[in-house]
C-alpha positions, 0 to 999 in steps of 0.5 A, spaced: 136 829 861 143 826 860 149 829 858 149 826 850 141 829 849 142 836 852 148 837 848 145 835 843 138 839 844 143 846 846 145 845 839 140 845 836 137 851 839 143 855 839 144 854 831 136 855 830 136 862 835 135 866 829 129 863 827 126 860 833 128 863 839 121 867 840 117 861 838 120 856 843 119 862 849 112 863 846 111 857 846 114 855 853 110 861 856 103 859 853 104 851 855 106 854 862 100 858 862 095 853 861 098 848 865 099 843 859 104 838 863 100 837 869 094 834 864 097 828 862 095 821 865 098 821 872 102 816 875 097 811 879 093 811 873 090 806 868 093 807 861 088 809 855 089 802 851 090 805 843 089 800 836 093 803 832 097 802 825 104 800 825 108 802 819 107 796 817 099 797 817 098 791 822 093 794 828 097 793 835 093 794 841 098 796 848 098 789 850 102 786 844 107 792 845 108 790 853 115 788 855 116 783 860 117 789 866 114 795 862 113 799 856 116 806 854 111 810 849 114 816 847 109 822 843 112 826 838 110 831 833 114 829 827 120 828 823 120 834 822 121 836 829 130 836 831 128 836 838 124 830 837 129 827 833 134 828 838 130 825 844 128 818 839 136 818 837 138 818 844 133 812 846 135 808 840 142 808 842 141 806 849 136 800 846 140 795 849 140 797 857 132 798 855 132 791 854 136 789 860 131 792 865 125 788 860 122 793 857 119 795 850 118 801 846 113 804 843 113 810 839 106 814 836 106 820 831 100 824 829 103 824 823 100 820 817 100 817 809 107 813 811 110 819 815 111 814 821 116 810 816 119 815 813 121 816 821 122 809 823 126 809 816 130 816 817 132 815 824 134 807 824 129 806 829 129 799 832 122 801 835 114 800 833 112 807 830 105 808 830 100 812 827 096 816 831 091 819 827 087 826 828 091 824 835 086 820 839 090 817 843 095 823 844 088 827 847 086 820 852 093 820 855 092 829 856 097 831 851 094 834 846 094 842 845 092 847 840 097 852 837 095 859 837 094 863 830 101 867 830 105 860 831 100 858 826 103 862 822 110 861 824 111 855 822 107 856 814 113 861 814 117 856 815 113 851 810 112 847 815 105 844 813 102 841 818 095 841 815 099 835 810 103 832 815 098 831 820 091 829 816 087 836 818 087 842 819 085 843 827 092 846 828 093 841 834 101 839 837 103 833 841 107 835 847 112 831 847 111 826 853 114 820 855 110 815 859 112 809 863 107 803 863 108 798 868 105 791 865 099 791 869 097 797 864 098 802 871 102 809 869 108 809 873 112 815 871 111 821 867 116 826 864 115 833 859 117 839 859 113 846 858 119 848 855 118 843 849 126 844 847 128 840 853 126 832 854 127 827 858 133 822 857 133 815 856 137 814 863 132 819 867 126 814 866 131 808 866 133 810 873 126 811 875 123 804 874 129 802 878 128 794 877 
């Protein structure tokens, strides 16, 4: 994590501690329990291809995505997730040494009815964001997991929807994982945490491409 988003990300976990302390620690205890890191795609492996709607409604498929060195998908939960918007700022900042190294971005949300532009929108993202309903291609590419009943509840304490935000009511959360394509469609490099406060940076997976 680069200086910028770790400030950035301590925070936010310093000026919401009152409210989410014991949910990220529960959060974090129950990720590293059912081993959720060690599920998504390994490096060596085929990527998933995936069809899906940008916030234009256009159907983009993995190789129309592809830069000429690679792509960079990124999972997130939503805008309304801090962490998240955090980590998709600090890629968007750093978009120009992204393109220098010949690499593309891309973005997908389970978040549906026009939240993929709303986020595309509020956080001036000069990158593709797509919708990824009932989280299809989050489960292909391992990292999909179901919320326990108390942080179910936590978050409808908190009016944070996310049977609306996300179409259904399956109680599923993306973790928040970055990928690293190669153009052969082989994965190159994974990066999450099972503590879900802390992501990786853009200059962590640019260092790791090493082009």
């Amino acid at each position: 994590m680069t200086k910028l988003l770790m400030d950035t990300v301590k925070r936010i976990a310093r000026e919401t501690s009152d409210v989410y302390a014991e949910h990220d620690s529960r959060m974090a205890a129950l990720l590293t329990q059912i081993n959720q890191s060690e599920r998504r795609i390994p490096a060596g492996e085929r990527a998933p291809d995936f069809l899906l709607p940008n916030t234009q409604g256009k159907l983009v498929n993995l190789a129309s995505l592809m830069g000429e060195n690679g792509l960079i998908i990124l999972f997130m939960r939503g805008l309304w997730c801090p962490y998240c918007n955090a980590q998709l700022t600090a890629f968007r900042e750093n978009r120009k040494a992204i393109l220098e190294k010949g690499l593309n971005v891309v973005i997908i949300t389970p978040e549906v009815n026009g939240r993929a532009a709303e986020t595309k929108t509020a956080l001036d993202l000069p990158f593709e964001v797509l919708c990824d309903a009932d989280s299809i291609t989050c489960l292909e590419y391992g990292c999909l997991f179901r919320i326990p009943n108390i942080d179910q509840d936590f978050f409808r304490s908190l009016d944070i929807d996310l049977g609306q935000y996300y179409g259904n009511d399956a109680w599923f959360l993306p973790l928040a994982t970055t990928f690293l394509i190669g153009p052969d469609h082989i994965v190159k490099q994974s990066f999450s945490e099972n503590d879900q406060r802390w992501r990786t940076g853009p200059e962590v997976v640019l260092d790791s491409f090493g082009v």
